[in-house]
C-alpha positions in Angstrom: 0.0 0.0 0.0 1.5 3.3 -0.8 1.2 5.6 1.9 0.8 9.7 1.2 1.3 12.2 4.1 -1.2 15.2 2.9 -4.1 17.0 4.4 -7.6 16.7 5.3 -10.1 19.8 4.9 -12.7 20.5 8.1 -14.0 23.7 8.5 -16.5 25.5 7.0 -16.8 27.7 3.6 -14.1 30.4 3.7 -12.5 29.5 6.8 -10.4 26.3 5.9 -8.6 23.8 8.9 -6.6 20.8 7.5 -5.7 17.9 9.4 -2.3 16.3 8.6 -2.9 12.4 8.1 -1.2 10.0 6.6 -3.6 8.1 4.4 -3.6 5.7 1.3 -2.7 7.1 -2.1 -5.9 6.1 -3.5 -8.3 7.5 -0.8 -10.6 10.8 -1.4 -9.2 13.9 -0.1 -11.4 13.6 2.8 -11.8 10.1 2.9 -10.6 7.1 5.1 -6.9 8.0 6.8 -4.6 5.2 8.2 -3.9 7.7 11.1 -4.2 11.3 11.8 -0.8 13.0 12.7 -1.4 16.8 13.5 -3.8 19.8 12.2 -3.0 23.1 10.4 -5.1 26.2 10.9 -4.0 29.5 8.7 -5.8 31.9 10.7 -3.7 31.5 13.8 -0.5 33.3 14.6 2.5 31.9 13.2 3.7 29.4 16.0 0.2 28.0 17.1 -0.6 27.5 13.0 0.8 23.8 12.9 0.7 20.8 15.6 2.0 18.0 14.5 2.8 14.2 16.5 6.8 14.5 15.8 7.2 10.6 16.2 4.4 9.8 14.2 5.6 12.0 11.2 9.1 10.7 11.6 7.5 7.3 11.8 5.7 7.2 8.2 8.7 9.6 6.7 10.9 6.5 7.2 8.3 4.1 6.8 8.3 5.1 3.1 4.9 7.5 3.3 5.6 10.7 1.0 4.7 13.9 1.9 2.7 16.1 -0.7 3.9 19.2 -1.9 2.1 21.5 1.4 3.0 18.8 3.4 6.5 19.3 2.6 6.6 22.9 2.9 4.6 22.8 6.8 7.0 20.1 7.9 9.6 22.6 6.7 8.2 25.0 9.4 8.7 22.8 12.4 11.8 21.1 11.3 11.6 17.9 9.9 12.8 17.3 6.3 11.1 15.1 3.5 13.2 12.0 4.3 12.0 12.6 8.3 15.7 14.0 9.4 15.9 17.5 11.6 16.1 20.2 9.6 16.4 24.2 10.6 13.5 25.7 10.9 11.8 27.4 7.9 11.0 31.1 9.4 6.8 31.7 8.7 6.1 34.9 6.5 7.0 35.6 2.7 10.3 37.2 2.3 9.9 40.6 0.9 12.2 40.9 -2.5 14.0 44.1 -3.1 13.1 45.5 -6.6 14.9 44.2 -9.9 18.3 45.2 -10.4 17.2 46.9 -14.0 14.8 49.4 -11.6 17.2 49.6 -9.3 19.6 51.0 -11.8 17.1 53.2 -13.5 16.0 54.6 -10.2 19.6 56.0 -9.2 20.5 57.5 -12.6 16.9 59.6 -12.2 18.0 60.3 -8.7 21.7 61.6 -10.2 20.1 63.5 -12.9 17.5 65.2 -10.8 20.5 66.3 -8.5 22.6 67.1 -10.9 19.8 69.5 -12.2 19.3 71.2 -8.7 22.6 71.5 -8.7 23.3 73.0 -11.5 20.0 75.9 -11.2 22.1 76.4 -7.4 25.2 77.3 -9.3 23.7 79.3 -12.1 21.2 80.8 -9.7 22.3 84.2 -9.3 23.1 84.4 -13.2 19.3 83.3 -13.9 17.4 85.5 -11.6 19.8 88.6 -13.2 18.1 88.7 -16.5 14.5 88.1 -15.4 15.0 91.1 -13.3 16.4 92.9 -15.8 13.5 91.9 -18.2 10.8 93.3 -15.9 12.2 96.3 -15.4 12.7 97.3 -19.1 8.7 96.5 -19.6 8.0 98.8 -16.8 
């Protein structure tokens, strides 16, 4: 029997809770399980989401039971790797990306030109505001 580690939906519409069992390939989603290991709930704070039976996992990792692909990335959170060896811990969270190098780029040559500008009105700013005073006093 080929064993799968995935999850189990309860809850209600829009407010999901899975249950992390360790069930036979060919079961429904939410059919029979072999045994039930631990639940995830999304809608708590990061370090009460997951509770999982640490043994039990380890267990069916060895055993031969794959993890699916969520499965994987939850066990990831607590520490355990695919193959049911300690792993570090996965911090929760997405990581925020900087942006592309290209903007990046663009972005500091504006900033250069626009100071470059302000720089150069600073300099010539005595020489500029010369002539416009000198203009409106010949159309007076």
């Amino acid at each position: 029997m080929a064993v799968r580690i995935r999850l189990k939906r309860l809850g209600r519409r829009n407010l999901p809770y899975w249950r992390i069992c360790a069930t036979d390939k060919r079961a429904a989603r939410d059919g029979r399980v072999i045994e039930e290991l631990g639940h995830y709930d999304p809608h708590l704070a990061n370090p009460d989401k997951i509770a999982i039976d640490r043994e039990r996992v380890v267990h069916w990792l060895k055993a031969g039971g794959w993890p699916s692909k969520t499965v994987t990335e939850l066990l990831g959170h607590v520490g355990i790797g695919p193959k049911g060896d300690e792993i570090p811990p996965r911090p929760w969270g997405k990581q925020k990306k900087g942006p592309p190098p290209k903007a990046v780029e663009r972005l500091a040559a504006e900033k250069a030109k626009a100071d470059a500008e302000a720089a150069q009105a600073e300099a010539g700013g005595g020489d500029a505001s010369a002539p416009a005073a000198e203009a409106s006093d010949a159309s007076s």
